[in-house]
N, C-alpha and C positions, 0 to 999 in steps of 0.2 A: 504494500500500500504506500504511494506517495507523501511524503511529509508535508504537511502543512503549517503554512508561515506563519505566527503572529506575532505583533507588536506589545510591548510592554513597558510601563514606568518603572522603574524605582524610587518612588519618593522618598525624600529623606529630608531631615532639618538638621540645624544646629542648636543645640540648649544656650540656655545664656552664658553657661560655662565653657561652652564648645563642644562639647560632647556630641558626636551624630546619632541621632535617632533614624530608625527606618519603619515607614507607613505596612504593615505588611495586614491582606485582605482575608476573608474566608473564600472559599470555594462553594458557589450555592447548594450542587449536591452531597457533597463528601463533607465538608465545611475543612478540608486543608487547607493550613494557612500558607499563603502563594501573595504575589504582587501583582498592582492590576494588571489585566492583558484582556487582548481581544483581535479578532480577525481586523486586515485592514481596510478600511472604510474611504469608500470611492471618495476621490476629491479632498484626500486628505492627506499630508507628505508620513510617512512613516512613526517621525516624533511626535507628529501632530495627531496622530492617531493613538498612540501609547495617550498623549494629555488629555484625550478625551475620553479614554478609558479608565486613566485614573479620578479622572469625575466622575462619572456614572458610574463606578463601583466604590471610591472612596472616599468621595465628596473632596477632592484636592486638588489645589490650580496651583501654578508657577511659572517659575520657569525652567523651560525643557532643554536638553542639548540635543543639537540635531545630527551626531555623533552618535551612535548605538556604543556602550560601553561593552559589548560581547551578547552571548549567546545562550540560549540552555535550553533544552530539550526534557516534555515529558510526553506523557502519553493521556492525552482528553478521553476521559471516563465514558463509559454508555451512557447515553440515554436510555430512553424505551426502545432505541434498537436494536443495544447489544453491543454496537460498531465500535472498537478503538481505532480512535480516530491519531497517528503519532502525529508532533508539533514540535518547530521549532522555533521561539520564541526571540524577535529580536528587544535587547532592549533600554533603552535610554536613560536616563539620570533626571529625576525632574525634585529641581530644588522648590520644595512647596512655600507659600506666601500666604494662603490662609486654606481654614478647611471650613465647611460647609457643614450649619447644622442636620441638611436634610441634604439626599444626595436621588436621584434615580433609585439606584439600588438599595439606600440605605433600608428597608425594610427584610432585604434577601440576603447580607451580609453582614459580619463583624468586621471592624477595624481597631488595630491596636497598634501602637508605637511602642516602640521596641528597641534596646541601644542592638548594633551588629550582633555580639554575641550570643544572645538572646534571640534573636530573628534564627540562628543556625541551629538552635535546638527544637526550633518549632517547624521549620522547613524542610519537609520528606525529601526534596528533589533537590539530588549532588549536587547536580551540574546546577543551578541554581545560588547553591551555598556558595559554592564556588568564585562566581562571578561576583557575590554579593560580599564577601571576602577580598578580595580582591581590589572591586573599588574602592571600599574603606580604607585599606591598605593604602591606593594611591592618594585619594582625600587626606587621609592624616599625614601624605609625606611632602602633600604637595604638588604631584606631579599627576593630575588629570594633563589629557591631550589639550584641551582647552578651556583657558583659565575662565573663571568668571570676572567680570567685571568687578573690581572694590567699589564698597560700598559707601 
């Protein structure tokens, strides 16, 4: 069966102390805690598709890079079909700026902030942990591909 694409945020904040926090979602059927994602949505560039996904599942807006920070791959659970559907998930960095009391989905999902380490105990999927290690790594040394603007 063909792998199919989707798009994905990483939201993540800074504490007043610096500390990174990461936004991490339920999963509607399973309730796996995962980051938003979703197929991508005609008329929308790739990042811009992750930011709209992290609104409508985690009520969170920013800003995005348009830069996919890596990769990770699971496998989209049955429906009432049965079908495993495999997925590779691209996905972007989006530094959040506020979160939304009500969201699209907020009725069909949890969301909870989380510092990195913490996010790796609750995340079934390696390659996932992986990625999300990683950029924290690069965040606390400095060295994203593309800075952000100071503030």
């Amino acid at each position: 069966m063909a792998v199919r694409l989707q798009y994905g945020a990483l939201p993540y904040r800074l504490t007043k102390s610096g500390a990174p926090e990461i936004l991490l979602v339920t999963t509607r059927q399973t309730k796996r805690w995962i980051i938003p994602k979703g197929w991508p949505i005609k008329g929308l560039t790739p990042a811009k598709s992750a930011a709209r996904e992290a609104f409508e599942e985690a009520g969170v807006r920013g800003s995005i890079k348009t830069k996919a920070i890596g990769v990770f791959s699971y496998d989209k659970r049955p429906d009432e079909d049965g079908i495993i559907i495999p997925c590779e998930v691209r996905v972007f960095p989006l530094l959040v700026k506020r979160q939304s009391k009500t969201w699209p989905e907020s009725q069909q999902r949890e969301t909870r902030w989380v510092e990195p380490t913490a996010a790796m105990s609750l995340i079934e999927e390696e390659s996932l942990r992986i990625l999300i290690s990683s950029f924290f790594e690069h965040l606390a040394a400095g060295t994203l591909a593309s800075k952000s603007p100071t503030r």
